[in-house]
Structures are given as structure tokens and as C-alpha cells.
C-alpha positions in Angstrom: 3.5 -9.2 -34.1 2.3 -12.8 -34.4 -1.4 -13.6 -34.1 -2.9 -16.0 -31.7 0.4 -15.3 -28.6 -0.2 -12.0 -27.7 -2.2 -11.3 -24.4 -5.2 -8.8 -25.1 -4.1 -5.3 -24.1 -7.3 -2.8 -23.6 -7.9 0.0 -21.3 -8.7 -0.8 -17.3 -9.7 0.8 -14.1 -7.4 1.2 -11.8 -8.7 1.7 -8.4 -7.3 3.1 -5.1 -8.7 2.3 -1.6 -9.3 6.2 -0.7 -11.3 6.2 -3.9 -9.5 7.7 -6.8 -9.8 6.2 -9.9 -8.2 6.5 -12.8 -7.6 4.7 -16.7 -4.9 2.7 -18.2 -3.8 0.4 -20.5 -3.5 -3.9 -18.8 -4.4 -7.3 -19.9 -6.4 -7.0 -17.0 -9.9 -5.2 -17.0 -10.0 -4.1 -13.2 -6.8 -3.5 -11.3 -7.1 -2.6 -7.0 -4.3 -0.8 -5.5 -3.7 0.1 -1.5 -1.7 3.3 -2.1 -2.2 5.8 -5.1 -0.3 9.4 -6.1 -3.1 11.0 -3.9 -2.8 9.7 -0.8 0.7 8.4 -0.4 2.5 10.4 1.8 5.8 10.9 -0.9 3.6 12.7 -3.6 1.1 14.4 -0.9 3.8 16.2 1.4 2.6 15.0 4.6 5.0 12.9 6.7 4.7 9.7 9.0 5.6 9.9 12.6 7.5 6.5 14.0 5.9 5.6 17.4 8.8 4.7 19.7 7.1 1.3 21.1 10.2 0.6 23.0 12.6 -2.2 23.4 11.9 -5.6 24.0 12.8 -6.2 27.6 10.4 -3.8 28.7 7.8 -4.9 26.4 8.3 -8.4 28.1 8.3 -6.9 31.2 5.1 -5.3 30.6 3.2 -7.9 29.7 4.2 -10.3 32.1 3.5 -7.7 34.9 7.1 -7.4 36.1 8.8 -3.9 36.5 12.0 -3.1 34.5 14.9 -2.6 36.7 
């Protein structure tokens, strides 16, 4: 490798929101991440539920105060 272009690579933190943290290798010291192998729902077995929040003529209906016909 040339000297002088490289980027220095050293170990960093890597935290997640739900607090896991864990060590790695980055140009950056401190990385902050929303979703980690812990709490995602792929890697953790648990499953999202979809709320049905219906269309949008009866959401504008709704809020305007009109009943849907």
C-alpha cells in the first residue's frame, strides 16, 4: 500500500438504539445504528403485524366528518 492515501482503519463502537454494543473495524471511531441482529425482527423470530388503516375514500371521509356510502 502507498503511504500518505490510505484512510486510517482502527477498531470502533458500533452502537444500537436498544443498547447492544459491539466492536469492529471503520475509519470511523463511533458508528450509531437504528436496528441491530438483536432486535430486528428477521434474526429475533418475532413478526410484525400490518395495521389495515383502510382506503383512502374513507380516510377522507373520516376526517372531513362525512359518512362513506
Amino acid at each position: 500500500m502507498r503511504e500518505g492515501i490510505h484512510p486510517k482503519y482502527d477498531g470502533s463502537t458500533v452502537s444500537c438504539i436498544c443498547g447492544e454494543t459491539f466492536e469492529t473495524r471503520s475509519t470511523t471511531d463511533n458508528i450509531r445504528v437504528e436496528v441491530c441482529s438483536k432486535c430486528h425482527p428477521f434474526y429475533t423470530g418475532q413478526r410484525q403485524q400490518k395495521i389495515s388503516s383502510g382506503g383512502r375514500i374513507e380516510r377522507f371521509m373520516k376526517k372531513y366528518g362525512q359518512e362513506a356510502k
